[in-house]
Structures are given as structure tokens and as C-alpha cells.
N, C-alpha and C positions, 0 to 999 in steps of 0.2 A: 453486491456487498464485498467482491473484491476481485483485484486487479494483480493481472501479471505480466511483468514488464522484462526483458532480457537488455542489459546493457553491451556496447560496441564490447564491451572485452567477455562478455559470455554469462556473464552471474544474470540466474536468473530470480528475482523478486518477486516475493507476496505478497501485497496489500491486502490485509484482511480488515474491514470495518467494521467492527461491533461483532459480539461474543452472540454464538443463534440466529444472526441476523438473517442468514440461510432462509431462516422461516419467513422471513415478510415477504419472499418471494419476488422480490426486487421492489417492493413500498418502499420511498425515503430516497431509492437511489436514483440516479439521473446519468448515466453514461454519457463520457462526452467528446472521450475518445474512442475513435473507431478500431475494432480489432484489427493486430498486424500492421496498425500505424507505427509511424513514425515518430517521436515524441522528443521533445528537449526540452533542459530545465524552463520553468514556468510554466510549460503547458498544464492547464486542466486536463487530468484524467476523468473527472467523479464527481457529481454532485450531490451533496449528502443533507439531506433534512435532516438533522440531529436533532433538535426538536423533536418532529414527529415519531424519529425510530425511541426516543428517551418517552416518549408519551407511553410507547407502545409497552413498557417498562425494558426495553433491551438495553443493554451497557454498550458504548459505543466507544469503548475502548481496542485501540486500532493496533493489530499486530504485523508487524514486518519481518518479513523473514526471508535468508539465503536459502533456498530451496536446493542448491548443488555447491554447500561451505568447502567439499572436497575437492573441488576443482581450483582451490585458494588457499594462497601460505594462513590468511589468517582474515576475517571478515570484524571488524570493528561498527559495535552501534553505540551511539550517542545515545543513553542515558534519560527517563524524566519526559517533562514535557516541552517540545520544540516548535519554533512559531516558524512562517513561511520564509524559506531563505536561509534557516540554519541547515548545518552537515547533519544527515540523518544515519547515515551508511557509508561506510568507507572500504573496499573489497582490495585485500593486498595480493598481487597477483605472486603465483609460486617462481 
């Protein structure tokens, strides 16, 4: 239910999927990247049956977050809802 990723310049990322999601105990998700991988834009991280977890009545409203914003003059997120291939995060270094 969620993912964390450290970029070449040090921020490190939370992918959080769905509000509770904690509880399905990993129902719906599908890993599909390996931990202490390697990863660059496009890769799959996650696969998510959103269906199933909205069955289960969870929200799967996905939260992102700078986990260490202090180590950055200023961390910028893109707003709403973004489709594959838009800027989601932008980390401005100090």
C-alpha cells in the first residue's frame, strides 16, 4: 500500500495508496518493484486493483509526500488530478 523511493539528489518519497489501506494487509496490491532497486521514470513500481480495494469500501486516494522537506530550499507539488507522464513533484535543492 506504499512505496518509498529516495532520488539521485537525496529526497526521500512516500507513496501512500489509499486511506487504511494498511488493513487489507496487502489485498489489491501487487509489487513490482524489487526493494533497493534501481528505478527510472516509467518504471512500474505497484500494481493496484482499485476496483477491488473501492469494493472493499477503502478511498484510494493516493498521498505523496517529502518525508526529509528540510533538507530542501523549497519542495513544489503539482495540485488535483495528474495522468502518467505529468510533473508530480519538483524538489528545489538549498
Amino acid at each position: 500500500h506504499a512505496v518509498g523511493i529516495t532520488t539521485p539528489s537525496g529526497a526521500e518519497v512516500l507513496v501512500h495508496i489509499g486511506i487504511d489501506t494498511v488493513e487489507l494487509k496487502g489485498d489489491g496490491f501487487k509489487p513490482l518493484a524489487k526493494q533497493d532497486s534501481f528505478v527510472k521514470k516509467g518504471d512500474k513500481l505497484i500494481e493496484v486493483d482499485a476496483a477491488a480495494i473501492k469494493g472493499t469500501g477503502y478511498d484510494i486516494t493516493t498521498a505523496v509526500l517529502v518525508t526529509n522537506p528540510d533538507d530542501y530550499a523549497d519542495v513544489i507539488f503539482e495540485e488535483g488530478d495528474v495522468k502518467t507522464g505529468d510533473r508530480l513533484i519538483q524538489v528545489i535543492d538549498k
